[in-house]
C-alpha positions, -999 to 999 in steps of 0.1 A, spaced: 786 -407 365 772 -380 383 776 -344 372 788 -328 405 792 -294 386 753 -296 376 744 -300 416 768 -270 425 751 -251 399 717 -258 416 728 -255 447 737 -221 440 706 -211 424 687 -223 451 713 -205 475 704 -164 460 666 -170 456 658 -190 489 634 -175 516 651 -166 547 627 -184 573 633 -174 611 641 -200 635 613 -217 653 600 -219 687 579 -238 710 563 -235 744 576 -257 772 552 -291 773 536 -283 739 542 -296 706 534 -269 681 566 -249 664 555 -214 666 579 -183 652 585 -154 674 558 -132 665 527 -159 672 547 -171 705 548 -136 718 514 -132 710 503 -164 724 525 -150 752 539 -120 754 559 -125 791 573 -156 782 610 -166 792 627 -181 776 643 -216 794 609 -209 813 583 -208 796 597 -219 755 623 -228 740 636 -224 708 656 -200 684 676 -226 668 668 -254 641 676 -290 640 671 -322 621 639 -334 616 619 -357 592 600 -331 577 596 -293 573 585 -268 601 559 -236 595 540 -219 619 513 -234 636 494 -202 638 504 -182 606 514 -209 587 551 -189 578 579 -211 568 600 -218 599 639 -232 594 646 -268 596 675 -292 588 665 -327 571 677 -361 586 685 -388 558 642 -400 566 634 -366 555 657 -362 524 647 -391 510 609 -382 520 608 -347 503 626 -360 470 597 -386 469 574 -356 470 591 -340 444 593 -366 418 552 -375 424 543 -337 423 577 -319 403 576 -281 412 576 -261 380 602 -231 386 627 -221 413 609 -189 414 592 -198 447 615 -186 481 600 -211 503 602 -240 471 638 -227 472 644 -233 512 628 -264 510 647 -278 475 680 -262 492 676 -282 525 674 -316 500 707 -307 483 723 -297 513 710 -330 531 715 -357 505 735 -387 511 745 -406 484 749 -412 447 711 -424 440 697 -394 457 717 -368 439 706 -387 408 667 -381 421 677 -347 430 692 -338 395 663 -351 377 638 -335 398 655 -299 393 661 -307 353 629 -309 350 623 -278 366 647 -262 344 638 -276 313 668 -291 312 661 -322 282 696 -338 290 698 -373 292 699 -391 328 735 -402 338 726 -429 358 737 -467 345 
């Protein structure tokens, strides 16, 4: 059985000490996800439709920073990328939810997981964190 409670708990822990990243951009015809301060500076005339896009986040398999300043951008995790990050997690645990960014990024897994096994993962991953020495519910 799966203690839903426990992963509302977390979730909500996760939900007051999480960063606030903005939203990323990206020139039109390159690749790199830039946040508003490094675009304009890269360049400051731009239009936007014209010459970037951006301002919004959406799925993707991974997390987003800054190309130039290496700031945390926002991002949404497809199912690829949930299961990714809580692979990182088990191999290298994070010690605390003291961390904003560890926060985004552990808040974008709870808020992206699909399924029973991967709230499992997720649960042991932040009991860990916790210091949590309860037993595993899984069968």
């Amino acid at each position: 059985m799966i203690d839903e409670d426990r992963l509302y708990e977390i979730k909500a822990l996760l939900d007051k000490r999480e960063a606030s990243p903005p939203h990323p951009y990206w020139l039109i015809g390159e690749d790199e996800s830039l946040c508003w301060k490094c675009l304009h500076a890269k360049m400051p005339d731009a239009e936007i439709g014209v010459d970037f896009e951006g301002g919004y986040c959406w799925e993707s398999d991974g997390c987003f920073h800054c190309e130039k300043c290496g700031r945390l951008l926002q991002f949404i995790l497809t199912e690829y990328g949930v299961a990714s990050e809580l692979a990182h997690y088990a191999e290298f645990p994070p010690e605390k939810f003291r961390e904003p960014d560890l926060c985004y990024h552990l808040a974008r897994v709870a808020y992206g997981i699909y399924g029973a096994d991967q709230v499992r993962q997720f649960l042991a991953i932040t009991r860990a964190m916790l210091g949590d020495a309860q037993e595993d519910d899984s069968p």
